[in-house]
C-alpha positions as CSV (number, residue, x, y, z in Angstrom):
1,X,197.6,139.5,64.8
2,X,195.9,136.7,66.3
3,X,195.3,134.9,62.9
4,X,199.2,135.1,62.2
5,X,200.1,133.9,65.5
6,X,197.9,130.9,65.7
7,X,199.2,130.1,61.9
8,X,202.9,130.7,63.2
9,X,203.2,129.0,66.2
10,X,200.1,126.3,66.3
11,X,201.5,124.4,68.8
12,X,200.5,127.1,71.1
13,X,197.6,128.8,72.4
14,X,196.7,132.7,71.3
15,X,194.0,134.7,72.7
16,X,193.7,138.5,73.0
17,X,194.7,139.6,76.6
18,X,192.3,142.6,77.0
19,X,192.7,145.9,75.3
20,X,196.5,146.2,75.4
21,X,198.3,142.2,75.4
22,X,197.9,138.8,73.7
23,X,199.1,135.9,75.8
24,X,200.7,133.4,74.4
25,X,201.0,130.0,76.5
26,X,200.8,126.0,76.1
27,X,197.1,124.9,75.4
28,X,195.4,124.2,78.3
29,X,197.1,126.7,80.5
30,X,194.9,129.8,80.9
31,X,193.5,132.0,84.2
32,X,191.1,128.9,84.5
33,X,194.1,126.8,85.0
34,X,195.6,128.8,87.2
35,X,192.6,128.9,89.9
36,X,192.4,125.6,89.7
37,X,196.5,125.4,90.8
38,X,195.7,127.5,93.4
39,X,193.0,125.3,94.6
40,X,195.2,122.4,94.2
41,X,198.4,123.8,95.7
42,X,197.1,125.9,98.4
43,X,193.7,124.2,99.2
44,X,192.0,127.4,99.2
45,X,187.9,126.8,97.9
46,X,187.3,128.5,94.6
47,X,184.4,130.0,95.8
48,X,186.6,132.0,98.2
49,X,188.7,133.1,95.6
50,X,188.5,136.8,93.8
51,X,189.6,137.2,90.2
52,X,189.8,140.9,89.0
53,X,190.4,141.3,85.6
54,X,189.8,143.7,82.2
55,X,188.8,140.5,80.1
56,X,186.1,138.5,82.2
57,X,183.8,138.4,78.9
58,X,183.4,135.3,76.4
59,X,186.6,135.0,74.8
60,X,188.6,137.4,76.9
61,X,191.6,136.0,78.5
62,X,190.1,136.4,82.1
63,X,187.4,134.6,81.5
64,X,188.5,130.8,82.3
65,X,188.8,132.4,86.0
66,X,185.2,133.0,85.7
67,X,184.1,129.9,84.2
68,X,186.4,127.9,87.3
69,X,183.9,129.6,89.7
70,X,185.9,132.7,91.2
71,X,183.8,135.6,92.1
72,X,185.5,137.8,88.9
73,X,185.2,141.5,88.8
74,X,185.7,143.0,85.5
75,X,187.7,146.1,85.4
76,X,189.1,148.8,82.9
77,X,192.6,149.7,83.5
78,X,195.5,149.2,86.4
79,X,193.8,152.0,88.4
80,X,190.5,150.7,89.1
81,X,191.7,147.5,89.6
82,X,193.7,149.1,92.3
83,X,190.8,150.9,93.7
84,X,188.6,147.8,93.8
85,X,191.9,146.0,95.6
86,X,191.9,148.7,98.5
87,X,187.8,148.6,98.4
88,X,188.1,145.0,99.3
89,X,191.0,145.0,102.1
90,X,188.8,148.0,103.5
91,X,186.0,145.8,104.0
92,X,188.3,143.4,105.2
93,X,189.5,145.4,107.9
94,X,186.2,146.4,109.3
95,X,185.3,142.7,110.1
């Protein structure tokens, strides 16, 4: 599918968004992109920044987080991304 979009609609950018999505957005704007913003917009370091995704692999649409800098954990579905959310506010608590 990815073939026929990039032949379709060149003017954009297609990569496969995990197991279950393509995204489909102007070149240039991928999770990478959107750290940076974050950075930009809300000064807030990369290196403080967590980035939990089911694509934090060479070519996988979370990966441009990863290659920004953000701590990225890699997840399989909505669940454990969940559980790793409430892990992480739990620590946060404690302190």
């Amino acid at each position: 599918m990815k073939v026929l979009l990039d032949k379709l609609i060149p003017e954009f950018s297609v990569r496969l968004g995990g197991a279950t999505s393509i995204d489909v957005t102007k070149h240039g704007i991928d999770k990478g992109y959107g750290i940076q913003k974050l950075h930009d917009v809300l000064g807030i370091a990369i290196k403080e920044m967590i980035f939990i995704g089911d694509a934090v692999f060479p070519g996988g649409n979370d990966y441009p987080a990863k290659e920004e800098g953000a701590l990225s954990i890699e997840v399989k579905d909505p669940h454990e991304t969940k559980r790793v959310i409430e892990t992480i506010i739990a620590c946060l608590e404690v302190n």
